[in-house]
C-alpha positions as CSV (number, residue, x, y, z in Angstrom):
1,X,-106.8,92.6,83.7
2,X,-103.6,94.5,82.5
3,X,-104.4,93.6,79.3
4,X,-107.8,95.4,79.5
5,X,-104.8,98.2,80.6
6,X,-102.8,98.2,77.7
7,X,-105.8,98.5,75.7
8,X,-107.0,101.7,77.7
9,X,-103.4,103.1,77.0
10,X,-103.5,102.3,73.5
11,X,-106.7,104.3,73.2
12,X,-105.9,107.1,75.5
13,X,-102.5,107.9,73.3
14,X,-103.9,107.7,70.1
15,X,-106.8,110.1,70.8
16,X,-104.3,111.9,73.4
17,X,-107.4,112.6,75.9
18,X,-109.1,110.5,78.6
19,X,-112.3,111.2,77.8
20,X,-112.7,110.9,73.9
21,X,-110.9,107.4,74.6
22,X,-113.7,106.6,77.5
23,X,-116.2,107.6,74.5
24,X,-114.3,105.3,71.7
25,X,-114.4,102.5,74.5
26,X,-118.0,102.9,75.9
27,X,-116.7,103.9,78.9
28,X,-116.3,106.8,81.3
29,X,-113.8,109.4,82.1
30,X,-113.0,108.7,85.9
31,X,-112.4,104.9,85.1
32,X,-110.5,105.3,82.4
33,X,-107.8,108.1,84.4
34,X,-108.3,105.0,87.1
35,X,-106.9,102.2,85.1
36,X,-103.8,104.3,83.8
37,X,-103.0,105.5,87.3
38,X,-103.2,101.9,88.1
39,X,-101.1,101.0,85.4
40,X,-98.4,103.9,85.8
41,X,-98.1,102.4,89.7
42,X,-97.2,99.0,88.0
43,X,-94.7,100.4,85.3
44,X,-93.5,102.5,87.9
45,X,-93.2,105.8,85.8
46,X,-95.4,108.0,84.2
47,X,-96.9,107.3,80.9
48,X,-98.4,110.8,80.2
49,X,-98.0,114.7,80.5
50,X,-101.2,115.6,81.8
51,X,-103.1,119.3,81.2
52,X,-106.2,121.1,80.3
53,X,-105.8,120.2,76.7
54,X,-105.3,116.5,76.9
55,X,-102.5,114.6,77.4
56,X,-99.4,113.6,75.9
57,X,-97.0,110.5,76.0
58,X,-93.6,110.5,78.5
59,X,-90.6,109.2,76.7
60,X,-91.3,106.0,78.6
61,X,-94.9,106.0,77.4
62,X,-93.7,106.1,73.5
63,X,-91.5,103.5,74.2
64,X,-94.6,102.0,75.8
65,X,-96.6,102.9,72.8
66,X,-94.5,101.4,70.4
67,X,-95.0,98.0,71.5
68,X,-98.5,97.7,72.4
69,X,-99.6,99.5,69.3
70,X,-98.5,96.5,67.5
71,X,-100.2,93.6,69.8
72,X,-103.4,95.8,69.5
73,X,-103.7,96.7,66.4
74,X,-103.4,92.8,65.8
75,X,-105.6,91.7,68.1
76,X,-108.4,93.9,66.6
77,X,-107.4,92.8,62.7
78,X,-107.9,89.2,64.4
79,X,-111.2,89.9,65.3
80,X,-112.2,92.0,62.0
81,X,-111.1,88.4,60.7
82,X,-113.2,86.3,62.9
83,X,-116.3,88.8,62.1
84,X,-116.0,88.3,58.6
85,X,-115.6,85.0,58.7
86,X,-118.7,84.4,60.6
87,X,-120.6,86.7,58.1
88,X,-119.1,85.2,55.0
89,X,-117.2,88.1,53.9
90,X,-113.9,86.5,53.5
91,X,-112.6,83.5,54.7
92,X,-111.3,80.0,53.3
93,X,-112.8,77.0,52.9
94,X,-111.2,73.5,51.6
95,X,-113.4,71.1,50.2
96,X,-112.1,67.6,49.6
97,X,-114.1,66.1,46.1
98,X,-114.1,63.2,44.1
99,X,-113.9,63.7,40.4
100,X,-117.5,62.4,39.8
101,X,-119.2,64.5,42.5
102,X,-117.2,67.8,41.2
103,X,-118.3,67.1,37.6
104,X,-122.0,66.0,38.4
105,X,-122.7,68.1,41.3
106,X,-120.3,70.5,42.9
107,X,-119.6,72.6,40.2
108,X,-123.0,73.7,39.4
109,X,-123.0,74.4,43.2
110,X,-120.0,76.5,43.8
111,X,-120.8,78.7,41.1
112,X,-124.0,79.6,42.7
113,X,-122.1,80.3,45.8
114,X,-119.4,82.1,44.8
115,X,-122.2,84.8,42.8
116,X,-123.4,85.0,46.4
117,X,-120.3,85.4,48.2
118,X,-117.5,86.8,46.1
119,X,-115.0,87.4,49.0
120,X,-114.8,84.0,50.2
121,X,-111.9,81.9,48.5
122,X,-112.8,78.6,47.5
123,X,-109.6,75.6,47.5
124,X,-110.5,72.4,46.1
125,X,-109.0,69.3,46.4
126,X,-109.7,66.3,43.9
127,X,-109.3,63.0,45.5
128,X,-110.8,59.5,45.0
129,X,-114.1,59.1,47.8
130,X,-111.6,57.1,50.4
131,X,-108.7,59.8,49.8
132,X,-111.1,62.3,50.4
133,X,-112.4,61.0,53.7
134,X,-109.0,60.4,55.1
135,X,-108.4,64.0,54.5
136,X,-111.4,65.5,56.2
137,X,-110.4,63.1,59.4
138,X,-107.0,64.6,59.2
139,X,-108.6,68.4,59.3
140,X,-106.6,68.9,55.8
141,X,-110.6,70.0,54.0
142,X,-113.4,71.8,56.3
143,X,-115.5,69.1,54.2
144,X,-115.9,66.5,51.6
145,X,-118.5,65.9,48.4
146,X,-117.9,62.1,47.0
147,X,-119.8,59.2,45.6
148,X,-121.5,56.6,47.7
149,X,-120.2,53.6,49.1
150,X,-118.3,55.3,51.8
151,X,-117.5,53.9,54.9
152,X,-117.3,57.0,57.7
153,X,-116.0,56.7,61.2
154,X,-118.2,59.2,64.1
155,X,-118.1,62.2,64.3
156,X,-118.3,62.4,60.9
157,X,-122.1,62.2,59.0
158,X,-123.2,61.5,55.7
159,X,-126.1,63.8,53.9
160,X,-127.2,62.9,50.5
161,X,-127.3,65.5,48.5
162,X,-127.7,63.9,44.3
163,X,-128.7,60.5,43.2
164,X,-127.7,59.6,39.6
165,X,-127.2,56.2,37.6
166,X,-124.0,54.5,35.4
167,X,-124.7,53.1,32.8
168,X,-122.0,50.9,30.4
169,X,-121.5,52.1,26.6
170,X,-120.4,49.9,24.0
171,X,-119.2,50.2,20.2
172,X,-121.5,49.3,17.2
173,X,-120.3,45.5,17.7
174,X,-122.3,45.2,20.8
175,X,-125.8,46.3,19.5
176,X,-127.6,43.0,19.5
177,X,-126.1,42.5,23.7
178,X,-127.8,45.7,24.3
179,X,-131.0,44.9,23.1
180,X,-131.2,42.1,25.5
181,X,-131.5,41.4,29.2
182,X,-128.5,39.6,30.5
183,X,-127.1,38.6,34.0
184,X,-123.6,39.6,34.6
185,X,-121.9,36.5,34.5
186,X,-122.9,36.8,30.8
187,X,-120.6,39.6,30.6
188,X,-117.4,37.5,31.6
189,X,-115.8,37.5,28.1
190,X,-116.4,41.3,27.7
191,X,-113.3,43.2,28.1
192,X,-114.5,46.3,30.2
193,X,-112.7,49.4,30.6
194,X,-113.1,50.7,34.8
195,X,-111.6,52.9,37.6
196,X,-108.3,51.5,39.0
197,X,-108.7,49.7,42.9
198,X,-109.1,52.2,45.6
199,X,-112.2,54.2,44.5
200,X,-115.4,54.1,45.7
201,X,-116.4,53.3,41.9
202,X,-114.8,50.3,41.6
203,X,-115.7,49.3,44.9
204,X,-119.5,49.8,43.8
205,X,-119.3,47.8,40.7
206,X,-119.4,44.3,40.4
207,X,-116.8,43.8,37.4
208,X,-116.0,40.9,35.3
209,X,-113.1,39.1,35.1
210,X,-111.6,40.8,32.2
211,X,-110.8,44.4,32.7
212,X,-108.8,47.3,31.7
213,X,-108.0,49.5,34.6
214,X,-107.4,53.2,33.6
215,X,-106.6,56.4,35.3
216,X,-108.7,59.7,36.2
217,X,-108.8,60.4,32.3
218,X,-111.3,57.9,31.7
219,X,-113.2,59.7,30.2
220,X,-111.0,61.0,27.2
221,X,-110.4,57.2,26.9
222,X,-113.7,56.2,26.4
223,X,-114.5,58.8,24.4
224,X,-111.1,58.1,21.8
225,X,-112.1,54.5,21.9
226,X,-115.7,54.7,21.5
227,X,-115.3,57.3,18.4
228,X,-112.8,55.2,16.5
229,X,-113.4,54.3,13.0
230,X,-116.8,53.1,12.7
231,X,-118.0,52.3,16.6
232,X,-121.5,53.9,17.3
233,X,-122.0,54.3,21.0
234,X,-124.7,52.2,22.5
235,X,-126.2,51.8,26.0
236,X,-126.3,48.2,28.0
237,X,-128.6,49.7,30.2
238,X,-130.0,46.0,30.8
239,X,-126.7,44.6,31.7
240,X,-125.2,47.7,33.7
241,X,-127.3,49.5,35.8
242,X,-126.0,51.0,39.5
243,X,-128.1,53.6,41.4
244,X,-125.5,55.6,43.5
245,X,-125.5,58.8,45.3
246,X,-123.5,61.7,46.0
């Protein structure tokens, strides 16, 4: 209740007149002159010079003033906040991605959406799909876009949002494989170039025995090895096929 006071007050001295502040406030003249009486009884002293033309603040109510004008003014820039928020006028939301959902899906997405809301700042974190999920249990993202397997713990939910398929891609020398069907164990004496343990892609995959583990620049890797001299890039789709999701 003596907040609701200080709030009155703040109103009453910054339009110096009980009832333009009852108007501001939605309320009415003999409650507003009420709660200050009520509140000068607590203080015990007068807050305001009273007369025809208004009022005007004691030295103890600018002392007063001074103080709450700060906690109010606050409070009502907290709300402004909160209001915006909830209408997507500003705001911040983290999102916790995995490189292959931010490249196949999510950017496409946040474009859109940033078009649409402008004043909303965006912070994106790029993790591998476990690193990613850690982080939204810690509350460090508000959510998370990665690649399927994942393993989630309740509360949290999965939605699938894009399906795509990998393939493997090989230099000119593996033409004739490609043209065939093969099972994988065919594939144990082909060096194979994959995601380091700990992502969800390599968890996916079943790889042979010989591999070359690389980093998040896979991709420049491939492509330096597979345009090299003479190699010509062509797809096993027969012996490396996964369906996955994001």
């Amino acid at each position: 209740m003596i907040l609701d006071y200080y709030r009155i007050f703040y109103y009453v001295a910054q339009y110096k007149s009980f009832s333009k502040a009852a108007d501001v406030m939605g309320n009415n003249q003999p409650n507003i002159t009420r709660c200050m009486n009520i509140l000068e009884n607590e203080l015990g002293c007068k807050l305001f010079i009273r007369s025809n033309r208004g009022v005007q603040l004691t030295i103890e109510g600018e002392r007063l003033f001074e103080h709450v004008s700060i906690a109010i003014e606050q409070l009502v820039s907290g709300e402004n906040e909160l209001l915006k928020d909830k209408g997507l006028e500003s705001g911040l939301v983290n999102i916790g991605a995995s490189e292959i959902a931010l490249r196949l899906f999510l950017l496409n997405e946040l474009e859109v959406f940033h078009h649409r809301y402008p004043h909303v700042k965006l912070r994106i974190s790029n993790h591998s799909t476990p690193q990613a999920v850690q982080a939204l249990e810690n509350g460090l993202v508000d959510f998370a876009v990665v690649t399927t397997p994942v393993a989630l713990k309740k509360p949290l939910q999965r939605i699938p949002l894009y399906s795509f398929r990998e393939i493997l891609i090989g230099g000119e020398e593996y033409a004739e494989t490609a043209s065939n069907k093969h099972c994988l164990q065919d594939l144990q004496d082909i060096p194979l170039i994959g995601i380091a343990p700990g992502s969800s892609t390599r968890e996916s995959s079943l790889w042979c025995s010989t591999t070359w583990e690389s980093d998040s620049s896979l991709k420049s890797l491939l492509l330096n090895i597979l345009l090299r001299g003479k190699s010509s890039r062509f797809p096993l789709k027969s012996l490396f096929l996964n369906e996955r999701s994001v």
